[in-house]
N, C-alpha and C positions, 0 to 999 in steps of 0.2 A: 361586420364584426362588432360584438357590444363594447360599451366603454367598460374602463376597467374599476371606475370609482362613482357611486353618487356621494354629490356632497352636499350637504345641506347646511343652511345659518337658521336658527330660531332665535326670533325674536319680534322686532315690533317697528309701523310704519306710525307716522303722523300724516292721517289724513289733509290737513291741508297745506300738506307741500305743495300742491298740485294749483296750476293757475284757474278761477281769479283769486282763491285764497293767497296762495304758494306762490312761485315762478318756474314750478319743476313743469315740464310739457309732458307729452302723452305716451314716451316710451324710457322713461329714464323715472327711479323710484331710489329714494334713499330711507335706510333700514338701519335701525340700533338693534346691531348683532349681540345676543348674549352668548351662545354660542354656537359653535362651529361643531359639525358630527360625521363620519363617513361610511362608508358602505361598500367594500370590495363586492363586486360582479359574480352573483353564484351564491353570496353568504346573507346570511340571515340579519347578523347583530350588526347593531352600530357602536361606531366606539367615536371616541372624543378626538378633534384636532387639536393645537395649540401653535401649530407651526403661523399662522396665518395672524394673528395680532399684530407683529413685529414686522410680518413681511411688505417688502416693497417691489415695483414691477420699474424693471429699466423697460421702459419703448419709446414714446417720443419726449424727450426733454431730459430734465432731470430725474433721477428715481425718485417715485412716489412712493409712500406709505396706503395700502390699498383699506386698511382701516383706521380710523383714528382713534385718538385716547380715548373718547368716549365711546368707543365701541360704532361708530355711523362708518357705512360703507354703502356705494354709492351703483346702482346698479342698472345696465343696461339690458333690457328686457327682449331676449333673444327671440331670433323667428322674424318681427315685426320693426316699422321703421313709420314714426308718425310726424306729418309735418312738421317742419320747422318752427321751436315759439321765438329763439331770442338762439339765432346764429352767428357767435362771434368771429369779426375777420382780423382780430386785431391784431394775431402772429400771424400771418400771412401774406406778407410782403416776400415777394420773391428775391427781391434784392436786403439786403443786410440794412440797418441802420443806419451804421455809419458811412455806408456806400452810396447810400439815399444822396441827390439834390436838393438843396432845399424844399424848390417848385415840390420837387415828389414826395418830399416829405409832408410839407404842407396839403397836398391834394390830398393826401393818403388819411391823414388827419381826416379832415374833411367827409372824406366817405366813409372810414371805418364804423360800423354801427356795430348792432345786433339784429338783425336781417332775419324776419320772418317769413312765414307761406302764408298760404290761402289757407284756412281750414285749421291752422296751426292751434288758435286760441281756443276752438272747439272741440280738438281731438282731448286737450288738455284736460279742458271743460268738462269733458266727459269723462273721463278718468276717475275726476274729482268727484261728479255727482255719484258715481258708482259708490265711491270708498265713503264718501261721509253721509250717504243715506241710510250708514250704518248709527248716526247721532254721535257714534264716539271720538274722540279727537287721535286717540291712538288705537290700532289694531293688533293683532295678535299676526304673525306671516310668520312662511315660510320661503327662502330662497333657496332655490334647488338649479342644482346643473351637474349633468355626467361629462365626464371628461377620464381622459388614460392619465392624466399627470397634471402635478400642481402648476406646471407651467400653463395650463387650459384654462385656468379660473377667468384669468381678467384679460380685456386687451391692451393695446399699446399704452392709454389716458388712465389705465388703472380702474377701471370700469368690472364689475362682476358681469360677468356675460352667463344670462341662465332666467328662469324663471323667476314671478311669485306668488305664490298663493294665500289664499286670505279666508277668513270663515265668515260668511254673509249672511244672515235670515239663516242659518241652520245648515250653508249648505260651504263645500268648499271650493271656490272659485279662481280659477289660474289666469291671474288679469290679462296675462300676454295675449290668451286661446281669445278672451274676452275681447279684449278692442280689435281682433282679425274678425270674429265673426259678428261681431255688431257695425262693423265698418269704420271704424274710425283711425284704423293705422294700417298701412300698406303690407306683404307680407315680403321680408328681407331676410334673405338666406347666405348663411356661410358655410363655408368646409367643414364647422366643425360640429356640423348635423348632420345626424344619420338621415336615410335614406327613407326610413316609415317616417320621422319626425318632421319633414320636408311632404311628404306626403298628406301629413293627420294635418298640417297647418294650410296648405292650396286647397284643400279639403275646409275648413273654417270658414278662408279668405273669399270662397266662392258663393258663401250665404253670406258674407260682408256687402259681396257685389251687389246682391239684390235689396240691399237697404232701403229704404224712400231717402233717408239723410243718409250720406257716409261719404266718406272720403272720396268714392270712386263717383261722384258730380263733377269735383273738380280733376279728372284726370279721364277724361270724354276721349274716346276710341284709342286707349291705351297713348295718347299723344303728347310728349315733352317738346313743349315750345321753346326754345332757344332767341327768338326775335328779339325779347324785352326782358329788362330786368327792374324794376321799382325800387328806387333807391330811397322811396318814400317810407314806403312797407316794412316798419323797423318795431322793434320790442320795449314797450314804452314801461315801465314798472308800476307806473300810477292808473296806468289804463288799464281799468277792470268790466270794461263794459263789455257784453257779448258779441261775438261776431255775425256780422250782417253778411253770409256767404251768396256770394252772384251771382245770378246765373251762369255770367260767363267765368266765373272762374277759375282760371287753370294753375294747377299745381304738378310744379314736374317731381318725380321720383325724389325723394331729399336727399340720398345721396350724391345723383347730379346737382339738385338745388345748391346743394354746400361746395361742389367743386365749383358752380356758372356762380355763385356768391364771389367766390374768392379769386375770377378769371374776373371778373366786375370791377372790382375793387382795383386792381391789380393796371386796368388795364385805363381807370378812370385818372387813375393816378400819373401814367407817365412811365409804369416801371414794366411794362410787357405791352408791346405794341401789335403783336400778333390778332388772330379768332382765337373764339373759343378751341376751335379741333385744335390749333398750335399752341395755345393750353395745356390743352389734355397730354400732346404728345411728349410734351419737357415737362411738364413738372407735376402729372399722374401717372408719371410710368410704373410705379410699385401697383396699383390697381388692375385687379382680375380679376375675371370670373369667369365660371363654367357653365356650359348649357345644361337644365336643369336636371332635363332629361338624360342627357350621356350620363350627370354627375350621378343620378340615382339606378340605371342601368348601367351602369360598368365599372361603377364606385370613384371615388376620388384620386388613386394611384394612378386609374386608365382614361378616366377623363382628360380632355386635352383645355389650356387655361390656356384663356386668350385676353391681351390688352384690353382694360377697356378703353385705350384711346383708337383700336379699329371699328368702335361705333360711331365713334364722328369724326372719321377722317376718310370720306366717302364722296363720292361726287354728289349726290341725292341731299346729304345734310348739309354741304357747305351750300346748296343752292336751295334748299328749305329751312334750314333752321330748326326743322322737325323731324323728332326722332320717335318712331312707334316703339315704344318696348315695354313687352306686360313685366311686370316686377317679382311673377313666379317663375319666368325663365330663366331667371340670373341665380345662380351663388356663386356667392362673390369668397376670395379668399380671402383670408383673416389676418392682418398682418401680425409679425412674430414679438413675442415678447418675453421677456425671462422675468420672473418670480426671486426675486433674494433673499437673504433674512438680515439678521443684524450688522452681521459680519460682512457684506455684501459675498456671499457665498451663495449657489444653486440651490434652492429646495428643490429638496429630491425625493423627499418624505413627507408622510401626511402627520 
């Protein structure tokens, strides 16, 4: 079924947000929106938003403002999922504050960083060469995402979920499509992809694979190692030097990286004495996904969503550590979130 809206932001990026200029990493681009424009399903013209300046997204925390006064909106570049540069664990104590022990607090302290990958500094890296081989310091973009309703724009962090395009040497360039088929970002699928759009990007992902460089060196026979975590391996802001990638390098999928971050932390500290899989089963259980294939043959209503804490609560990973999973079989579900406006009321309108 097509979406019922494209919506697009015109306006402009600054090339070196992007690390070693920036600290933005390789899948996340922040945009000075001039405006906002839409496009109902089947019709020609575009007409003007306005609903969207003011609006805020209740999901996790408090409600956020998804753009600020100066027009910057901050956006998560759908399809794709690039190593880790600088992963904060610093809400993520399973226990509360003031519930904390000292000891746990103090340990917690102690490990809390900003936890990077293997390859992270490089996917960034390459981002950035893309965009400022342009010479200019700001570009000229387009962010674009379909969606049925204005509650589809962002997710729970207030994030635009969608594309962006850019005009390079003459030509126009959809960064997302870009760092899948040059290699340097994984490809990371949600519900709220169609089924060609989930197609056209494993399709990309698969001239990524043959890279000589790209991500998929550090991610050797589709293999997420659970054994070790590097509590060393952190996001320094002064450190602009290039990455020296390993041979043996391993980088697991980063949305495990970011839950084995926070199962790390968690567990270094005093406050979850459990494995990882007894992790995943208490405090991932909103996470799901669907096999990619049912999701794209029998759509997302008949597809069947499965925990993903039944991938590591298996007798084979509690006694490996290691989990095989290519990262086009999963789409993963989106968690929900409501769009407000001033009045903390529903947008329901574009």
């Amino acid at each position: 079924m097509p979406y019922a809206v494209v919506l697009e932001a015109i306006g402009t990026l600054e090339t070196g947000q992007f690390w070693p200029c920036g600290n933005s990493d390789g899948d996340t681009v922040k945009m000075t929106a001039q405006r906002f424009r839409y496009r109902r399903s089947g019709q020609a013209g575009w007409k003007s938003s306005k609903v969207l300046w003011k609006a805020k997204v209740k999901g996790k925390g408090k409600p956020k403002r998804i753009v600020s006064d100066a027009g910057v909106l901050t956006i998560r570049l759908q399809g794709i999922d690039a190593p880790e540069l600088h992963y904060p664990t610093s809400t993520l104590a399973v226990i509360k504050k003031d519930d904390q022990t000292q000891a746990q607090r103090r340990k917690f302290l102690e490990v809390n960083d900003n936890y990077r990958q293997c390859y992270g500094k490089t996917a960034a890296q390459q981002l950035h060469n893309l965009l400022a081989g342009s010479s200019k310091a700001t570009l000229r973009c387009i962010f674009r995402t379909k969606v049925d309703e204005p509650n589809d724009i962002c997710d729970v962090y207030g994030r635009f979920v969608g594309d962006v395009i850019v005009q390079l040497g003459g030509k126009q360039i959809n960064i997302n499509q870009w760092m899948l088929e040059v290699g340097h970002a994984f490809p990371a699928f949600y519900n709220s992809l169609e089924a060609d759009e989930i197609e056209a990007l494993i399709g990309l992902s698969k001239k990524g694979r043959q890279k000589a460089k790209s991500v998929w060196q550090c991610y050797k026979n589709n293999a997420n190692d659970f054994s070790v975590f590097d509590f060393n391996e952190v996001h320094d802001k002064s450190d602009r030097e290039p990455e020296a990638t390993a041979a043996d390098c391993k980088a697991l999928l980063p949305k495990f990286f970011r839950r084995f971050a926070a199962y790390q932390v968690n567990f270094a500290s005093g406050m979850f004495g459990g494995t990882f899989a007894d992790y995943v089963v208490q405090h991932a259980k909103q996470d799901q996904y669907f096999d990619t294939k049912e999701f794209v043959d029998e759509g997302p209503l008949a597809a069947l969503a499965r925990g993903l804490s039944a991938l590591f609560d298996t007798a084979q990973f509690h006694s490996t550590q290691v989990l095989a999973m290519r990262p086009e079989d999963m789409v993963f579900r989106e968690a929900s979130s409501t769009l407000i406006d001033n009045n903390n009321q529903p947008v329901t309108k574009w």
